[in-house]
C-alpha positions in Angstrom: 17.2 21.0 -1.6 17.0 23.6 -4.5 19.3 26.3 -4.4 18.4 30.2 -4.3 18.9 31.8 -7.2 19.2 35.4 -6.1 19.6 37.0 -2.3 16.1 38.7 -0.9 16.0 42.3 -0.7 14.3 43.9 2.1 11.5 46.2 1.3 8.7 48.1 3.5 6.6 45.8 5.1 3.8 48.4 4.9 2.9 48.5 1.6 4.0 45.3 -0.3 2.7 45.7 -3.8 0.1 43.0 -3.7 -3.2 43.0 -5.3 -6.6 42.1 -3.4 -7.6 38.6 -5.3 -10.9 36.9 -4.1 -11.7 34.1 -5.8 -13.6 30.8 -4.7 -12.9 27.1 -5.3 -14.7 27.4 -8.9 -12.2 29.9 -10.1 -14.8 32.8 -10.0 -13.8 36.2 -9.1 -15.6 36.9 -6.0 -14.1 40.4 -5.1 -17.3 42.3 -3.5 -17.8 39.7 -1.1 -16.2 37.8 1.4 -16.4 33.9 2.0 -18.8 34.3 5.5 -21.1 36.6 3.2 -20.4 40.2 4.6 -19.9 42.5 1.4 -17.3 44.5 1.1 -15.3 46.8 -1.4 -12.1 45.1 -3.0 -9.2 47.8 -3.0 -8.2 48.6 -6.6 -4.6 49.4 -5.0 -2.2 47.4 -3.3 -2.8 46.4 0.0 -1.4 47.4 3.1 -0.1 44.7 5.4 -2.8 45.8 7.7 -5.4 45.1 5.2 -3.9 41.8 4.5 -3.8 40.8 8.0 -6.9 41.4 8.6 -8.3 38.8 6.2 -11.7 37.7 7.4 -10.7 33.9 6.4 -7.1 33.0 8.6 -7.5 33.0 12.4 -4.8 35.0 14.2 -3.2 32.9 16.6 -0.7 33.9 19.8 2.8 32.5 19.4 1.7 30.8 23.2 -1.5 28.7 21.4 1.0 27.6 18.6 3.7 27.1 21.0 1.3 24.8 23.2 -0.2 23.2 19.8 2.9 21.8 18.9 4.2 20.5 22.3 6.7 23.6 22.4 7.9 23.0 19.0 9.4 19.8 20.4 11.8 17.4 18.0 9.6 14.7 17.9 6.9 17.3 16.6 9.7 18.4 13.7 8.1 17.3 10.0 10.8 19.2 8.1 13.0 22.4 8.2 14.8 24.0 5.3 15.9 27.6 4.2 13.0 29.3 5.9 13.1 27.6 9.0 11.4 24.6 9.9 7.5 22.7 9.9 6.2 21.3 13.1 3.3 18.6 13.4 0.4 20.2 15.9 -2.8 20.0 17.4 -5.9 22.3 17.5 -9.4 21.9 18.6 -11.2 22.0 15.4 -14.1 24.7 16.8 -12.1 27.1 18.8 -9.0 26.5 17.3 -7.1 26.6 20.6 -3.9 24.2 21.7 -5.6 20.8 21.6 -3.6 17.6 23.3 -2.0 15.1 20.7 -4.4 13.0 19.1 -7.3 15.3 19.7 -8.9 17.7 17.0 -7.6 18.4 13.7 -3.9 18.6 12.7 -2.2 21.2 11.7 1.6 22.0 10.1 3.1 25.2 11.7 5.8 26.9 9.6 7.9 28.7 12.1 9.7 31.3 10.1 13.9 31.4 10.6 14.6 35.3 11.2 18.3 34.7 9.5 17.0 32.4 6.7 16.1 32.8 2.8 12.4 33.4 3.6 11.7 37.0 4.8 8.9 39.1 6.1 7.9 40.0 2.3 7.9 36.3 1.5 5.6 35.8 4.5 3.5 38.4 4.3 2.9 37.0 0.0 1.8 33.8 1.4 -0.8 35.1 3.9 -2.0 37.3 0.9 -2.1 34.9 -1.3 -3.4 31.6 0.5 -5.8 34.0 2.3 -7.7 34.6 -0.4 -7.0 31.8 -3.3 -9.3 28.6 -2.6 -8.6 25.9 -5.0 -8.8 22.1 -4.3 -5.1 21.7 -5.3 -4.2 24.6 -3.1 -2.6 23.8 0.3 -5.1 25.3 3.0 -3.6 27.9 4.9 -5.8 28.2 8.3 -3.6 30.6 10.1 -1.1 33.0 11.0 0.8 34.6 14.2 2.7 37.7 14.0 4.1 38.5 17.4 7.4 40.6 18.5 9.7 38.8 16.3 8.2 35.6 15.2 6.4 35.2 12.1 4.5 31.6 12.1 2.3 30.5 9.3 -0.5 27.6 10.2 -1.4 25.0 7.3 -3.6 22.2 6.7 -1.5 19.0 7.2 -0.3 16.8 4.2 0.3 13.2 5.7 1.8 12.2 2.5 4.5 14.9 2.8 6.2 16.0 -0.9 6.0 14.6 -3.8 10.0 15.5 -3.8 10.0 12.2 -0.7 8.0 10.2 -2.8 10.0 10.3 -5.7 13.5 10.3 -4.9 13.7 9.3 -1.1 14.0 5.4 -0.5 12.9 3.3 2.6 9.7 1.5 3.3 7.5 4.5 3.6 8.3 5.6 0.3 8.3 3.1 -2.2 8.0 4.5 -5.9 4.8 5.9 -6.8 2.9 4.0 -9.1 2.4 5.0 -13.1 -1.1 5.8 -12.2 -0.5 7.5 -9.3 2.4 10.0 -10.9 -0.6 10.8 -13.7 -2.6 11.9 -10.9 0.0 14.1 -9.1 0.2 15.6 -12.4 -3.3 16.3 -13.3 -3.4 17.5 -10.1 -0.7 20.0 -9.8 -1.5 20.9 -12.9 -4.9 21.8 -12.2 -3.8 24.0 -9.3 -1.3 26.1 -11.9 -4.1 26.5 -14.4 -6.7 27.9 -12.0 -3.0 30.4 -10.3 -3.5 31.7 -14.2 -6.7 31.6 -15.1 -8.1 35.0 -16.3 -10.1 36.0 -12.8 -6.9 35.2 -10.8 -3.7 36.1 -12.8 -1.3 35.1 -9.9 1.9 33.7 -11.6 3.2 30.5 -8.6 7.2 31.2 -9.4 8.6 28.5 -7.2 6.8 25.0 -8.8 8.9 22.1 -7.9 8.7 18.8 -6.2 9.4 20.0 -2.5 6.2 22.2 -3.0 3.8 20.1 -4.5 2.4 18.5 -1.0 0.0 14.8 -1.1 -2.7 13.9 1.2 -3.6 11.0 2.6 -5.3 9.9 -0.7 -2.1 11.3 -2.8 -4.7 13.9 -3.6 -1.6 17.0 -4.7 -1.5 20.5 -3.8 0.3 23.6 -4.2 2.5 25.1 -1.1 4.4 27.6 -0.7 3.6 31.2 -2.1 6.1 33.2 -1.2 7.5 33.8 -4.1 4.5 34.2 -5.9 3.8 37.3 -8.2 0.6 39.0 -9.8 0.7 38.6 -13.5 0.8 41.1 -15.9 -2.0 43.3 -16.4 -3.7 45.5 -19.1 -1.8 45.0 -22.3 1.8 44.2 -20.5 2.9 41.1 -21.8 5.4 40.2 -18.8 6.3 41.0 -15.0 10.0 42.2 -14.6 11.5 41.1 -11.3 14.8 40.4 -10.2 15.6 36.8 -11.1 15.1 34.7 -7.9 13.7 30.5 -7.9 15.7 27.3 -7.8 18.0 26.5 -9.9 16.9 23.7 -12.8 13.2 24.7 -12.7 13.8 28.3 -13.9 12.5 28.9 -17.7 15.5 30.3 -19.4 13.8 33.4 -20.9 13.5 34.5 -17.2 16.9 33.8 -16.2 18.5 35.4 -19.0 15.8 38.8 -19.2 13.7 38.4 -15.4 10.9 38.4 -17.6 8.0 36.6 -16.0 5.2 35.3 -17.5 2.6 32.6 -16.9 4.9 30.4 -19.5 7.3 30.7 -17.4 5.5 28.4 -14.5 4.9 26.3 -17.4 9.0 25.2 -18.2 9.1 24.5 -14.4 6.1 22.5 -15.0 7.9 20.5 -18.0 10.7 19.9 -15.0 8.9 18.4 -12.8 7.0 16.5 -15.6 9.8 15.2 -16.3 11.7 14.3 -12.8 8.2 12.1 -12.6 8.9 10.4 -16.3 12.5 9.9 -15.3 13.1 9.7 -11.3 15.6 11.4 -11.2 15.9 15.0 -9.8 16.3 18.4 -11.6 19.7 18.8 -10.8 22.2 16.3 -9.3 25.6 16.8 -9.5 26.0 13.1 -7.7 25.6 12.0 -11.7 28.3 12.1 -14.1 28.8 15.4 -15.8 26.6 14.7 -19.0 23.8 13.8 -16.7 23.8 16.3 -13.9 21.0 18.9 -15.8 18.2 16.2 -16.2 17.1 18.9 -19.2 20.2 19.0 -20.8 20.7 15.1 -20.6 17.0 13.7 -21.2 15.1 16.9 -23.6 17.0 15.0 -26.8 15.8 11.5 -26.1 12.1 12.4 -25.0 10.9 13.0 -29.3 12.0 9.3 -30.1 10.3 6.5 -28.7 13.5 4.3 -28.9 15.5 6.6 -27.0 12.5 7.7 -24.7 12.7 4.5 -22.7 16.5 4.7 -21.6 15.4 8.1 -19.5 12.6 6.5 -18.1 12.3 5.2 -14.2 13.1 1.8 -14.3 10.7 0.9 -11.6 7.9 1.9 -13.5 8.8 -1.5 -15.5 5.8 -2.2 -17.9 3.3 -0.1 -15.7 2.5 1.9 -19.0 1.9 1.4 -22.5 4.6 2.6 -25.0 2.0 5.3 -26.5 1.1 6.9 -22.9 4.7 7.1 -21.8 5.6 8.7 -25.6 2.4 11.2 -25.4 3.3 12.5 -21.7 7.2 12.7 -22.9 6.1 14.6 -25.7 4.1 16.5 -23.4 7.3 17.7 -21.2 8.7 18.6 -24.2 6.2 20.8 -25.2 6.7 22.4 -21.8 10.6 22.7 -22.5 10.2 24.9 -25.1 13.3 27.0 -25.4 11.0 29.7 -26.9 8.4 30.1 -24.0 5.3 31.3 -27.2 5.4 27.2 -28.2 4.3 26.3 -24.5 1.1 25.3 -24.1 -1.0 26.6 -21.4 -1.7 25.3 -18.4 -5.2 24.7 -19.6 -4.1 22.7 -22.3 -1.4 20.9 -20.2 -4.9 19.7 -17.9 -6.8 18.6 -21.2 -3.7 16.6 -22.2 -3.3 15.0 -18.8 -6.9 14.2 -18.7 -7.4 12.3 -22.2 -3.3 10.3 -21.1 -5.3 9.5 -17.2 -8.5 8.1 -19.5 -6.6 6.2 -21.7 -4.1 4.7 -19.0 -7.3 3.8 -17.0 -8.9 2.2 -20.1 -5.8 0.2 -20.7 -5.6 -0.8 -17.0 -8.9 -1.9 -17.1 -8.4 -3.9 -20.4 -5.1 -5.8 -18.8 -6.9 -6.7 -15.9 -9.8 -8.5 -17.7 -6.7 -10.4 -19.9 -5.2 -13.5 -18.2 -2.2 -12.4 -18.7 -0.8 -11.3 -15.4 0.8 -7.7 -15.1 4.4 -7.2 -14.7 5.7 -4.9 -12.1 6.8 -4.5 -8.3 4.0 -3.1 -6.5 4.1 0.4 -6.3 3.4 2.9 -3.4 -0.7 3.3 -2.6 -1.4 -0.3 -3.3 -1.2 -2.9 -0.6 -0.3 -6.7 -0.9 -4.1 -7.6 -1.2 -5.0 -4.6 -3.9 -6.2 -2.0 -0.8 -4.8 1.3 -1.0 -2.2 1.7 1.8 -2.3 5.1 4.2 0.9 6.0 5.7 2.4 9.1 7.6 5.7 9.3 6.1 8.7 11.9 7.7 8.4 14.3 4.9 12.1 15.4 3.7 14.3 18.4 5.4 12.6 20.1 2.3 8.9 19.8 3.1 7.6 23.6 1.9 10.5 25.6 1.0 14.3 25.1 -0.2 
């Protein structure tokens, strides 16, 4: 669970500051129309919760439909529950989207909102601005919302795979250690999903990237969750967003600690984080280690420039998954990230092209040991199955499955 770096402030739920951001899948701005077709003017101001409500792409549902949908937010229906409240598996009939019985329709994941917990109604109404408009492949789908007397209930596509944050440091026979192959994916993936949050026609800087966020489906296809803390970049000549400092603690950049300066860059350190929690499995903070190794940045950022020294950090149960250059080019790459000084970051975009040429090359070298006769060293990783078929499974995803 990450810790909260700063207590929310309220503020007036009628105007929230956010922007009107239309953009499709392809990363184009589509701000005169909607996704059905009807045209319509984008407000140049911010938008009223009224306007953001009324969204012509979420459904609206009662708190009764979600309440039936998820067998009246029964335990057995519980996926995970954390600062914000808690994540309940449910069922809807895929054309009217009404209460469907288990088993039938589509599922769905209902974030019911804890009135006395970290998330707020600012933080909630940021999400159904944000996800209502963004479209992205490796953005979580949000499909719905109810607002109703006092309960505030957001209603996603579900992730069977749960977080990567399970897959990486939980044990147990549903989550045995993701493969080499597999954590280049997540990656790319995730990656992706920051790149188009900054691209040029977006500007929408995530704020909260971390394991517990980044959510896998079925096919360990990843996706960004979780926008409540998201922010709209800086505009015009402004080089940075000033906020008040708020995140989890060992995936903030340290320019925005120290200043609450907030830039894309910044989404890029808590990119190198995660990066590196993959590279290493071990989390971002764990004060179960001894001292020196609580701060995995602190303990692992001097070894990952030396390629001696670059495999004592790395997960042992990767074994000889990799080859010595790919596991020295991504550590390299997290170090890049890491940056103390946040102008030597890459970009996003550059962190994709890097990922992209490291997947190619791992591929071509996979494909190159299996047409050698020498057999391949390593336990068999999670996603491939005893006779080579890729394994689906529907994981309990951790207490921490979209917000800590």
């Amino acid at each position: 669970m990450g810790v909260c770096l700063s207590t929310r402030i309220n503020e007036s739920p009628s105007n929230t500051g956010l922007s009107s951001k239309y953009v499709s899948s392809d990363g184009k701005d589509t701000s005169s129309t909607s996704s059905k077709g009807s045209s319509f003017s984008a407000p140049m101001t911010p938008r009223s919760e009224v306007e953001i409500l009324q969204s012509p792409n979420l459904k609206s549902f009662s708190f009764a439909d979600l309440k039936m949908a998820t067998r009246n937010f029964r335990p057995d229906s519980l996926l995970g529950e954390g600062g914000f409240g808690s994540v309940f598996k449910g069922w809807i009939d895929e054309n009217s989207f009404t209460a469907a019985k288990p088993g039938a329709g589509i599922v769905i994941a209902v974030k019911r909102l804890n009135q006395e917990g970290f998330q707020g109604h600012k933080e909630w109404l940021a999400e159904v601005n944000y996800l209502g408009q963004l479209y992205h492949p490796h953005l979580v789908k949000l499909i719905g919302y109810c607002l109703e007397d006092e309960h505030r209930l957001l209603v996603y596509e579900f992730m069977p795979r749960g977080t990567l944050e399970n897959h990486l440091f939980r044990r147990g026979s549903y989550f045995q250690p993701l493969s080499w192959s597999l954590r280049l994916k997540v990656a790319l993936d995730a990656a992706k999903g920051l790149a188009f949050l900054h691209s040029a026609e977006t500007k929408v800087i995530y704020r909260d990237f971390k394991t517990s966020n980044i959510l896998l489906d079925s096919n360990y296809n990843a996706k960004l969750s979780d926008f409540g803390l998201a922010k709209d970049g800086p505009t015009g000549d402004k080089s940075h967003v000033s906020t008040r400092v708020i995140g989890t603690y060992g995936y903030a950049a340290p320019e925005y600690l120290a200043t609450g300066h907030l830039t894309a860059r910044s989404d890029v350190y808590s990119f190198g984080v995660v990066l590196l929690e993959m590279l290493t499995g071990r989390r971002a903070v764990d004060k179960n280690r001894p001292s020196g190794e609580r701060n995995l940045v602190e303990w692992a950022k001097p070894c990952l420039a030396n390629k001696r020294k670059m495999y004592r950090i790395l997960d042992n149960r990767l074994e000889a998954q990799y080859s010595t250059e790919g596991a020295y080019k991504a550590a390299t790459l997290a170090l890049r990230c890491l940056s103390t000084d946040a102008k030597f970051r890459p970009s996003m975009n550059e962190v994709v092209t890097a990922l992209e040429q490291l997947q190619d090359s791992s591929e071509s070298g996979s494909n190159q040991n299996n047409n050698s006769s020498t057999p391949r060293i390593g336990r068999r990783s999670s996603g491939e199955a005893s006779d080579g078929r890729s394994t689906v499974a529907y994981p309990r995803p951790s207490a921490s499955l979209l917000y800590a």
